[in-house]
C-alpha positions, 0 to 999 in steps of 0.5 A: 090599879091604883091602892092608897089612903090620904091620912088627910086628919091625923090629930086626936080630938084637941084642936092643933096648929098642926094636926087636923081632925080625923080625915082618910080618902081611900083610893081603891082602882078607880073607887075613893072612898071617904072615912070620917069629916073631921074639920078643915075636910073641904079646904084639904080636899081643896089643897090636893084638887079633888074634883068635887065629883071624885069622893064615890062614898063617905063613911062616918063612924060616929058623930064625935065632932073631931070624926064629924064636924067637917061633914057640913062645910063638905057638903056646901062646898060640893054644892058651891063647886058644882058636884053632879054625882049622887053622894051615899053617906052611911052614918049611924042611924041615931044620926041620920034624923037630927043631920038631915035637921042640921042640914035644913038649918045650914040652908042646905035643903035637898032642892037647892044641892047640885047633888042627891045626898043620901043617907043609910044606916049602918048596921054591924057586921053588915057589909055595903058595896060601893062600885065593887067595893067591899065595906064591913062596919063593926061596933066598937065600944069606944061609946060605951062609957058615954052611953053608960052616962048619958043614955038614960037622960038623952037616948040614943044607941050610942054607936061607934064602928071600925071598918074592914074594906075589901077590893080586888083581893086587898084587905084594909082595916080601919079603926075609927076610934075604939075603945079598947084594942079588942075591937079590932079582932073582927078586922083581923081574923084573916091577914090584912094588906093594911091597918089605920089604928088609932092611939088616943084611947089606951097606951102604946104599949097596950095596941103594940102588945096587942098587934104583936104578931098578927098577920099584917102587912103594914101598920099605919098609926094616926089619932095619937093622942097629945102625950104620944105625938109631943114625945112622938120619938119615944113613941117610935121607938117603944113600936120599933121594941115591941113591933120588930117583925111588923112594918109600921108607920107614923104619919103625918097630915096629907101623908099618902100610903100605898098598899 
């Protein structure tokens, strides 16, 4: 069976020429599962020739526009190109009311979709199985300043989540956007065949010093906020100084990693 993540977004929330927003297709055996709609998501999905059947399931870890704002012309596009599959989408609760909303005011009711669209809440540290898949979301505190902020005023939990995937004796984590690297302990209280981590949100040296040692097969690192990518040799060489022992990578849009 095949184990592989399409980094199909691997830009942080600046708008680039040459860096998309956040995107990963993972293919576990003959289950693909999809992390996040940052934008163009339809037209990259396009470009490789999905079939607008092969996405089993999407996973969306918070409702930043950078991690969400694709998800609508996505949906359209499945609609357009013929998607007969149902289609579960698990989103943070405070999200499913107002995009069920938007998806109303884009004109894409559920009478006219080719498809079932479903949306389910997640809930942390409660895990959802698709097609034999193993998906376990867990709270972030990558919101926790926002919430701070602005809770009061417009309510809402404020939820934000990284993801541990589990198939066929394979581990993967998934950082999504965190808010500190402490996040990521829940992911890796057992080795991990695989680790997407963000650095947009604190320094290198804080997510390599924290990574150093840990059980992991290899590191995929994406999200680089502007700083890090523009001197990305630099960026490189820090991790190949603080992270001798643990393989590791820096990709590139449409870059697909097996594992």
């Amino acid at each position: 069976m095949r184990f592989s993540v399409r980094c199909f977004g691997t830009g942080d929330g600046v708008s680039s020429a040459e860096r998309n927003h956040a995107a990963f297709l993972y293919r576990l055996g003959k289950t693909r599962l999809l992390i996040d709609c940052g934008e163009p998501i339809d037209g990259s999905c396009k470009a490789v020739g999905l079939s607008p059947d092969a996405i089993d399931s999407i996973f969306i870890s918070h409702l930043h526009s950078d991690h969400a704002g694709g998800f609508f012309m996505l949906m359209q596009g499945f609609w357009l190109a013929g998607r007969g599959k149902d289609l579960p989408v698990f989103l943070p609760l405070d999200a499913i009311k107002p995009m069920r909303q938007m998806l109303n005011t884009f004109f894409l009711f559920d009478e006219v979709l080719s498809f079932r669209l479903r949306l389910f809440p997640l809930k942390n540290t409660k895990p959802v199985t698709v097609n034999g898949v193993r998906v376990t979301p867990f709270r972030t505190t990558h919101l926790e300043a926002s919430r701070e902020q602005f809770q009061r005023k417009y309510g809402g939990d404020f939820a934000a989540y990284c993801f541990l995937i589990e198939s066929s004796g394979r581990r993967v984590g998934h950082s999504s956007d965190l808010g500190r690297p402490e996040d990521l302990e829940p992911l890796l209280e057992k080795p991990l065949d695989l680790l997407v981590c963000e650095i947009a949100h604190f320094s290198p040296e804080q997510i390599f010093g924290y990574l150093k040692g840990r059980d992991i097969k290899r590191v995929v690192f994406v999200h680089l906020a502007r700083p890090h990518w523009e001197n990305l040799t630099r960026t490189r060489r820090l991790a190949a100084k603080m992270l001798p022992e643990l393989p590791h990578t820096f990709v590139r849009d449409f870059e697909e990693i097996s594992f």
